[in-house]
N, C-alpha and C positions, 0 to 999 in steps of 0.2 A: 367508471370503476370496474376492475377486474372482479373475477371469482376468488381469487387469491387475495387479492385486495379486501373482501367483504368479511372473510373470519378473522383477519388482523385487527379490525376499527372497534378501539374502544373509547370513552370518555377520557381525553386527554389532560395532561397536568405536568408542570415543569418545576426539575429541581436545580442543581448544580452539580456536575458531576463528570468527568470527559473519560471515564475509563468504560473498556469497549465491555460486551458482555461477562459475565463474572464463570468460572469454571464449572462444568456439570460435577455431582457428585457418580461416580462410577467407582463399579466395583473393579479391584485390578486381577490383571489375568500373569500366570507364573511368566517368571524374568526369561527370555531367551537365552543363549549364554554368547553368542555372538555380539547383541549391541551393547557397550556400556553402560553400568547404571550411575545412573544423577547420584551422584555423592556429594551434593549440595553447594560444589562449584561451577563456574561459567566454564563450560566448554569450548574448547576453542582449537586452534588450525596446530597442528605438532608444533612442538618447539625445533624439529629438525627440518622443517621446513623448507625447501631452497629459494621462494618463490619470495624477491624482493617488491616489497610495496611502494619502493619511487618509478613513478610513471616515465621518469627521465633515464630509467637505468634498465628500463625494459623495452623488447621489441616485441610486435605480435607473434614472430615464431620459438619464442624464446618462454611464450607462458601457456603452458598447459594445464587442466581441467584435472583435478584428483581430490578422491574422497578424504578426508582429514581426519575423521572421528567418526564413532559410532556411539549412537545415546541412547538410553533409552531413559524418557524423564516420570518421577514420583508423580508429576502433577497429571498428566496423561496415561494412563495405565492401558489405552489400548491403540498406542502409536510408539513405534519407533522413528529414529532418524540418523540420515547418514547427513553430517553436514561435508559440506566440499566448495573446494575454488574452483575457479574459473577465468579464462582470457576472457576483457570484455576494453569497454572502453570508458573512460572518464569523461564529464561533462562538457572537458575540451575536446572532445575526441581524441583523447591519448590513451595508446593501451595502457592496461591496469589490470590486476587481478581483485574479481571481488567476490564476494561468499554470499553463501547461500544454505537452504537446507532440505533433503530430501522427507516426505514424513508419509509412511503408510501404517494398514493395518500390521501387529505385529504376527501377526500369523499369514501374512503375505511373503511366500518364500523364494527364493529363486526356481522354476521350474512349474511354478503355479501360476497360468497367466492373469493381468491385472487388467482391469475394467479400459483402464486409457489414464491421462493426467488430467489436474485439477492444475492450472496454473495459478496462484494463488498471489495476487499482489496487497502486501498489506499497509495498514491504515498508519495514523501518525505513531511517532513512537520519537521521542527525546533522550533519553536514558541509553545506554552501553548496550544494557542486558534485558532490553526489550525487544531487539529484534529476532526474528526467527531461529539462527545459528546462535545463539544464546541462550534459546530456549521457552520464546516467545512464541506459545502454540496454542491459543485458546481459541481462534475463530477455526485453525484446523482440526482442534478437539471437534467443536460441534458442529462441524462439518462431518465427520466418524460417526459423532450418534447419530443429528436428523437424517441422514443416509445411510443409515448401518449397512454391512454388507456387501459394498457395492465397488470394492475393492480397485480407489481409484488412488493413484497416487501423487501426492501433490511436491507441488515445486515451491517452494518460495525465496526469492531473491532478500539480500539483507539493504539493496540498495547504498548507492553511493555515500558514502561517510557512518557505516557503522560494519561490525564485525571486519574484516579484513584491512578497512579504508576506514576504519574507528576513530583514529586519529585528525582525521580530512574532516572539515563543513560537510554536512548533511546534503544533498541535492534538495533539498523539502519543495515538495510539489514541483519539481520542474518535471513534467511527463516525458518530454524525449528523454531526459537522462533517466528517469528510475525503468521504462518501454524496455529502454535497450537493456539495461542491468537484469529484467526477469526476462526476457526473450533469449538472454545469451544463458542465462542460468538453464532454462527450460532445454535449449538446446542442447549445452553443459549435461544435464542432468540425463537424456535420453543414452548420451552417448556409455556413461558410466557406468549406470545402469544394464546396457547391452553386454560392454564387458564382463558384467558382474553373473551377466545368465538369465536377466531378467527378463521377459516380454509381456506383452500387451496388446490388447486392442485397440483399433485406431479413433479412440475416442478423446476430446480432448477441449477442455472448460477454461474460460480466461476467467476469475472470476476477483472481486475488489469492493470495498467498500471506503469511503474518505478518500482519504488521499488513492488507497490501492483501489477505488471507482475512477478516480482521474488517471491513475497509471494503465488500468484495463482498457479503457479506451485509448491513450495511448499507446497502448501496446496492437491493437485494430489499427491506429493509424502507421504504425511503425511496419506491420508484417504486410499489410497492404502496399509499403512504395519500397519492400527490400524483401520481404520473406513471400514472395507469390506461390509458395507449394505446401505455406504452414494454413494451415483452416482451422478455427472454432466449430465445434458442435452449437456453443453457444456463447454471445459474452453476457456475462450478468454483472452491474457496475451499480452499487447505488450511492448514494451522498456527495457526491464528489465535486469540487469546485472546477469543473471543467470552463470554466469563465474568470480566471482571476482579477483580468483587468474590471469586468461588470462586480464583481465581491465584491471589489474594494472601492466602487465607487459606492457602494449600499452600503460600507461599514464608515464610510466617510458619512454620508447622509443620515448614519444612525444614531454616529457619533459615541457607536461602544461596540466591543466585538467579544462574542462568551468565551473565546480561545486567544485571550489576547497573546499568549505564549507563541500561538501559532502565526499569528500576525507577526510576530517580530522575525521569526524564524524563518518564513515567506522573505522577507524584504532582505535579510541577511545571505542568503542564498542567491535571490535573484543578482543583487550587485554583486558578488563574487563572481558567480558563473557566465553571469554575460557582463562582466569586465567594465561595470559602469564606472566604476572610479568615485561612488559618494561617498564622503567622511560619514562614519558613524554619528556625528555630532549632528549632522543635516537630515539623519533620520531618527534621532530617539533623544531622549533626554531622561532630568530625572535615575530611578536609582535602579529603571532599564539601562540606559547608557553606561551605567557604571558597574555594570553586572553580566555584562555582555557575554565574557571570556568566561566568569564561574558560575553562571546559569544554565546557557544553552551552550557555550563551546566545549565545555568539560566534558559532557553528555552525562551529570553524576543525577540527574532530577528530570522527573516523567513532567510532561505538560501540565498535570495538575499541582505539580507541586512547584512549578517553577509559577501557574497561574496565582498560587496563594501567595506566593513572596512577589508577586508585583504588587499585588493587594487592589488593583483594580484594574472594572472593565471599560472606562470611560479612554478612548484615545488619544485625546488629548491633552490627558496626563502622562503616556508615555511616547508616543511620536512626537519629533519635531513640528516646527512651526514648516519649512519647507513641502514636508509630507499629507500636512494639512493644507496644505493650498497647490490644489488640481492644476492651477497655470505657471504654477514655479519651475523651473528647470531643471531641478530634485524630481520631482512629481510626474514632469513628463516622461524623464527618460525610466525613472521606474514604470510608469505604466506602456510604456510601448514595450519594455521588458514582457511584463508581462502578458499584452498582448499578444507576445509572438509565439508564447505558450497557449494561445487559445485553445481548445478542440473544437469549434462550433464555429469556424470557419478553417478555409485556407486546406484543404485536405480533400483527397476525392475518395469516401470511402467505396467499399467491394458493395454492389444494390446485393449480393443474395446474402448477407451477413445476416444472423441470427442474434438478436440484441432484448437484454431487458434492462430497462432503467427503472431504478427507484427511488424513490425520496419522501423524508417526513415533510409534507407540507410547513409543518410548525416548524421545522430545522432550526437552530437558533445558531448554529456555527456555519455550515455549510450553507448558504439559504438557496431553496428546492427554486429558484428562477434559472441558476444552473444547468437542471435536466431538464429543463421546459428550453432553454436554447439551444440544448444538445437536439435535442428529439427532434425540434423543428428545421435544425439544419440537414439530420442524418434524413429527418422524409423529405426535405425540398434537394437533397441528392441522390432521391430515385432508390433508397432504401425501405423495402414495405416490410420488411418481418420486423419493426420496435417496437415493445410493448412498455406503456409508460405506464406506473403505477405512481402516479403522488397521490397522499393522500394523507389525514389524519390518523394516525394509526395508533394503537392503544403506546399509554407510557408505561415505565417504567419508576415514576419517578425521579428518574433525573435527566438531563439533560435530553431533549429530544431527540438531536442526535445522534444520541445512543440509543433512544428506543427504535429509531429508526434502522440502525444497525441489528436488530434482533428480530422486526419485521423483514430485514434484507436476508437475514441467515436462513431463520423461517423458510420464505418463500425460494432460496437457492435449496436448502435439504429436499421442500415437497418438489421440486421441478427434477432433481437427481432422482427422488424416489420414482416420481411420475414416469421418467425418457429412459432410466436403467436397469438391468434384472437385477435381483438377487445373484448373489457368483458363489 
């Protein structure tokens, strides 16, 4: 157990609950007059926009990177953000433009240099208007407080199938595809930026929790076999199901799973993107199977609200009989799906990469034997800076993997505070 580790651990207790930390209260500071203010609509890309969103009607030189909006939101009083597109590539490898959102201090100006970027890849999210260019900024809020000062600017991609690509299935936890969606944003976002007058020092944080802990290290293995002159100061990734195929054989073994939304959401994505060809019918049943389209493909209901209306966590009340049986044909070809999404093999990562992984021991969605096969694959490939924190860490009351996400925030703010000055 770490030092870090040791003022986190308290008497643990579990509730039900899958939303990530709740918003600090902060006083707010006068409006800029440059970004626009939250007048209590989704923000989103101009309506004069030229930039077609069928992948078939676009070339890679034909889509270009431009800022869309400028926000400043009610709920964050000490961030602004410029949302913006971007060329990048869809899960088939087709070019696509997809969005994203810039969000620094608002008194971060052009001509005042910034600390470096915070590449920020975020966690589950179901809903329209949770993703970042919507206005989904609460882990980048306190990210601003536990590091006050330090004037770093962060990236966040909205990942395939939300804000720009809203319309399209979700990529949900497939790592190459959401890797490449924040790596091209981050790129995206530098160039923009330049234009804009902006500079910086060459500092620069991968940082993720959930799903954006499995995207951060994808995004490691991504810049590692295409991007060899992008560097981490550090990647910090905690919770993350970096093992899908090993999850799912423990939620088979457990035979309930606390996010059963995300379960279905996983296996709905992998058969789309890698082109398996299973009927719906041979992976769900029940009044999942018949709610497919106006639960999760709408995007109108967050994971816990789509968790309430399945009304349970037992699996076997909403997977098929095919999916429940590991030697079926159904089963196989999803799990080598999933397989090929590993991080914990199959990848040769960079040995001087600078890595911290975290995990709530008691994890009830994520379960923390994920970072225990990451760590031990990233040291038997000659990687010695990974610091692995699992551990019992004080709850919240509700679900541990949220309190684990507030140990992970925690411990990401004291490490910025610890390796950054004041600016």
């Amino acid at each position: 157990m770490t030092a870090w580790a040791a003022f986190l651990l308290m008497p643990s207790c579990s509730g039900a609950d899958d939303d990530p930390v709740t918003d600090p209260v902060v006083q707010p500071i006068p409006e800029e007059e440059d970004p626009k203010p939250d007048d209590g609509s989704d923000p989103g890309p101009d309506e004069g926009d030229d930039n077609d969103n069928e992948e078939e009607d676009n070339t890679g030189d034909a889509l270009k990177a431009a800022i869309t909006d400028s926000v400043n939101y009610s709920n964050y009083p000490l961030l602004k953000n410029l949302n913006f597109v971007y060329p990048s590539k869809d899960p088939f490898g087709k070019p696509v433009m997809l969005s994203g959102t810039i969000t620094m201090s608002r008194e971060l100006l052009p001509g005042k240099k910034a600390q470096g970027f915070i590449l920020y890849n975020h966690y589950t999210v179901m809903r329209a208007d949770e993703c970042p260019s919507r206005g989904k900024l609460d882990m980048q809020n306190v990210l601003y407080l536990t590091a006050p000062n330090r004037n770093f600017i962060t990236v966040s991609a909205d990942y395939y199938g939300f804000g720009e690509t809203e319309d399209r299935m979700q990529a949900y936890c497939i790592g190459s595809a959401n890797a490449r969606a924040s790596l091209d944003a981050l790129i995206a976002a530098r160039q923009l930026l330049s234009e804009r007058g902006y500079s910086w020092d060459d500092h620069l944080l991968n940082v993720g929790y959930s799903q954006g802990g499995q995207t951060s290290i994808a995004v490691l293995k991504l810049a590692t076999e295409e991007y060899p002159d992008l560097r981490f100061d550090n990647t910090l990734a905690g919770g993350g199901p970096y093992d899908l195929e090993e999850t799912y054989r423990q939620y088979l073994a457990e035979g309930s799973a606390n996010l059963p939304s995300a379960v279905v959401n996983i296996l709905m994505a992998y058969n789309e993107y890698f082109n398996l060809g299973i009927d719906n019918s041979s992976m769900f049943q029940g009044t999942t199977l018949s709610h497919l389209d106006d639960w999760w493909l709408s995007k109108q209901y967050s994971s816990s609200e789509i968790d309430r209306k399945m009304g349970t966590h037992d699996i076997t009340q909403f997977l098929a009989r095919p999916l429940l049986d590991l030697d079926s044909d159904v089963s196989i070809r999803m799990m080598e799906a999933l397989g090929r999404e590993s991080l914990c093999r199959g990848w040769t990562p960079r040995p001087d990469e600078h890595i911290i992984l975290l995990h709530h021991n008691a994890d009830d969605i994520s379960p923390s034997a994920n970072t225990q096969l990451l760590y031990n694959y990233l040291k038997a490939q000659g990687v010695d800076d990974v610091e692995l924190i699992v551990a019992d860490f004080f709850s919240l009351g509700f679900s541990e993997h949220v309190s684990g996400a507030v140990a992970f925030l925690t411990i990401v703010g004291k490490w910025i505070r610890d390796n950054y000055e004041i600016q």
